[in-house]
C-alpha positions in Angstrom: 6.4 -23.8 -11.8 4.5 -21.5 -9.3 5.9 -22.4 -5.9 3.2 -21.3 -3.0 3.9 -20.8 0.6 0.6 -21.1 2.9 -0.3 -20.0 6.2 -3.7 -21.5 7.2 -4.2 -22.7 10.9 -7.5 -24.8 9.8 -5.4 -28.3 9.5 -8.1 -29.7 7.2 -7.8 -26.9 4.6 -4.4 -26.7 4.9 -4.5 -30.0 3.7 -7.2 -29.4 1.2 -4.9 -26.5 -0.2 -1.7 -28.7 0.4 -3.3 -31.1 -2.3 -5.1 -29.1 -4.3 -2.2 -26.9 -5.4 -0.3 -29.7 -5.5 -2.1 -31.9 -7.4 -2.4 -29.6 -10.5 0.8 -29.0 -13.5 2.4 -26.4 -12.9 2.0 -25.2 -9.0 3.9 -26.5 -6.0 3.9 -25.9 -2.4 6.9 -25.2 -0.7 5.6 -25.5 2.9 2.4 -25.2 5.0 2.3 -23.4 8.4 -0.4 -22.5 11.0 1.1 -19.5 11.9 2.9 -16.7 10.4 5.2 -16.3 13.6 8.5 -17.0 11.3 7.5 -15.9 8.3 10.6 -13.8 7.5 12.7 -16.9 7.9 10.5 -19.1 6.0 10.1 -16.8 3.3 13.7 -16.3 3.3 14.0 -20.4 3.2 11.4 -21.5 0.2 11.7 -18.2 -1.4 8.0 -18.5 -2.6 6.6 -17.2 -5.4 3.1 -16.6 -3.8 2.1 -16.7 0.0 -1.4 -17.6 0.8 -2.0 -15.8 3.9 -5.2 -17.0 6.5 -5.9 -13.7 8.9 -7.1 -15.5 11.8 -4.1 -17.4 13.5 -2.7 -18.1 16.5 0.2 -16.5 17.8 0.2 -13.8 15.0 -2.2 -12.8 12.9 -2.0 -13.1 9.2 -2.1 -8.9 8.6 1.1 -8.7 11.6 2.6 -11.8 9.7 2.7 -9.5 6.4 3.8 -6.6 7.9 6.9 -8.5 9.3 7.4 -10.0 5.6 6.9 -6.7 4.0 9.8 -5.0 6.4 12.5 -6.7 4.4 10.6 -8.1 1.6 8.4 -5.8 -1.0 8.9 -8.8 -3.9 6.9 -11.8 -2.9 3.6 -11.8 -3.6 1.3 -12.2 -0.3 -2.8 -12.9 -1.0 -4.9 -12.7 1.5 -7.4 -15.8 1.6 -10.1 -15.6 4.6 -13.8 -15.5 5.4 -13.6 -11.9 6.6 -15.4 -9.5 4.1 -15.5 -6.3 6.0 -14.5 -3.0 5.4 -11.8 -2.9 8.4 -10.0 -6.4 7.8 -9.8 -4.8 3.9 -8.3 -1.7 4.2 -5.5 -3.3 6.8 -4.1 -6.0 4.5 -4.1 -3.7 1.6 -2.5 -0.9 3.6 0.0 -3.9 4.9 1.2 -4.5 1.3 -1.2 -7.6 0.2 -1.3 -8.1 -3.3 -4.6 -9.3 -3.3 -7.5 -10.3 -1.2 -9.9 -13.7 -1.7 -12.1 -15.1 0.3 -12.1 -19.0 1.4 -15.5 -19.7 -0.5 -13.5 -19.0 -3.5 -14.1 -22.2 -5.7 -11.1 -24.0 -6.2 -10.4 -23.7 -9.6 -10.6 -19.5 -9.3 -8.2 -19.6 -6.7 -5.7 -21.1 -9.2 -6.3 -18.6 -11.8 -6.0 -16.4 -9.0 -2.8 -17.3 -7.8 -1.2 -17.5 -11.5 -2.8 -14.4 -12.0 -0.8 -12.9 -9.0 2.4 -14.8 -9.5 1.8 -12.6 -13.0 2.1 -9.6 -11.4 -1.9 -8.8 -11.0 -3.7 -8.1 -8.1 -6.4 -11.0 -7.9 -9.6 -10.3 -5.1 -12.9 -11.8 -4.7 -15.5 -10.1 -6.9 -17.4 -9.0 -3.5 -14.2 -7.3 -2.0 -13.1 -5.7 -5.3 -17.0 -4.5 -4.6 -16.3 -3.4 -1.9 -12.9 -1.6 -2.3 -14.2 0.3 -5.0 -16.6 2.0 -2.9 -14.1 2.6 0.0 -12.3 4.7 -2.6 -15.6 6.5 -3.7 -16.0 7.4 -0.4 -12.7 9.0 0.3 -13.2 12.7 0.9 -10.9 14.8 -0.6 -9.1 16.9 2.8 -9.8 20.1 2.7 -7.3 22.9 1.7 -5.5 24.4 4.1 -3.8 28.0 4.0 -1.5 27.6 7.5 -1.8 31.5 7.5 -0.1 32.4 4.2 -0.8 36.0 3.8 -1.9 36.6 0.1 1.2 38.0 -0.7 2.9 34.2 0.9 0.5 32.4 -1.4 1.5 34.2 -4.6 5.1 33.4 -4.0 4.6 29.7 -2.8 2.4 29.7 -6.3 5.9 30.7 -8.1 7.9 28.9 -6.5 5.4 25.5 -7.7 5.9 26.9 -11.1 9.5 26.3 -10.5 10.1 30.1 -10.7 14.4 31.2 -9.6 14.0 34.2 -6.6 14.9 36.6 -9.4 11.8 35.7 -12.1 9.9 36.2 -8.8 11.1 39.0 -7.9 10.4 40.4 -11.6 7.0 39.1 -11.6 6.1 40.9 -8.6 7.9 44.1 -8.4 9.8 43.4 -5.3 13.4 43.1 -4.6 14.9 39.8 -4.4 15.5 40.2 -0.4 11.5 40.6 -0.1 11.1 37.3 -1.9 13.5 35.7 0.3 12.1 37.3 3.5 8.7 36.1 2.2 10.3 32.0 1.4 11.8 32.5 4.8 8.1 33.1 6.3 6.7 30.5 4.3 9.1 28.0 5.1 8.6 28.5 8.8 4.6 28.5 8.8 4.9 25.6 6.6 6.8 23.8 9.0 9.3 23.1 5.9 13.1 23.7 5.3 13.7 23.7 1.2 12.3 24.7 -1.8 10.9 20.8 -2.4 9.6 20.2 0.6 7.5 23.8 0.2 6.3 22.6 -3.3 5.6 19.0 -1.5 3.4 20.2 0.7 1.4 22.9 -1.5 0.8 19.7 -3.5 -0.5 17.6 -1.0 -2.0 20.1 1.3 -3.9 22.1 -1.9 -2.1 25.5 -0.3 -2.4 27.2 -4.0 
């Protein structure tokens, strides 16, 4: 039995949903709500299995109503269902933790499969968002690399010190003592606005330093 919690300030299709989930083996609904104002608790109450989440409400907004849920609860799974297709509504409620995004001319008997598909562990959206998600991504520059003033000399250390090189095989490799090589992870540390070996290599990583 998939139990469903829904947040849908429409009353007629929260009724619609009410009895169309209902209706059919194997889904139930716990509760219905026009606004996602005490989510946490209700959550917390029906302990739902899936949460189908308008974004337009009043009061609270279905993306705030998420991010409230999401604070103390990363288990339940939260789809979006809405008529808002754009890029901006998208990103939000997939940054906010939704585990999938559908749109409210989504024929009935899809949205079931969806919601099974969720309560599975999948991440179920509309074939236009998925669409459109796909090209958000393509879009994504890379950022480009930054050096934060490492001297060549910095960069070849910071390069050991990824490889997971000790001070000493540094030191070896580069025919310097091992105070040089700490002066220089001193340096590095400091323009790197870092204070460990990890958070060095972190940041080489993510920033493309080396």
């Amino acid at each position: 039995m998939i139990t469903v919690l829904i947040y849908e300030d429409n009353p007629q299709l929260r009724e619609g949903l009410t009895m169309l989930i209902d209706g059919t083996e194997g889904y139930r609904v716990a509760a219905a709500y026009r606004s996602p104002v005490n989510a946490v608790e209700e959550v917390e109450a029906w302990k739902p299995d899936v949460i189908l989440m308008d974004i337009d409400m009043p009061g609270m907004t279905g993306i705030e109503g998420l991010r409230l849920i999401r604070q103390g609860n990363q288990d339940v799974k939260v789809l979006m269902l809405t008529v808002f297709e754009d890029n901006h509504h998208v990103f939000e409620a997939l940054k906010a933790g939704a585990n999938g995004y559908l749109l409210k001319k989504t024929p009935p008997a899809r949205l079931l499969e969806y919601i099974a598909e969720a309560a599975s562990g999948g991440a179920p959206m509309s074939a236009t968002i998925a669409t459109q998600v796909l090209k958000m991504f393509s879009e994504i520059q890379a950022p480009k690399s930054a050096d934060y003033n490492l001297s060549d000399r910095e960069k070849e250390v910071l390069q050991r010190l990824v490889n997971g090189d000790s001070y000493k095989m540094i030191a070896s490799a580069l025919f310097i003592s091992i105070d040089t090589v700490r002066s220089h992870i001193k340096k590095i540390y400091e323009k790197l606005h870092v204070n460990s070996k990890s958070e060095a290599v972190a940041k080489a990583f993510t920033n493309r330093i080396v």
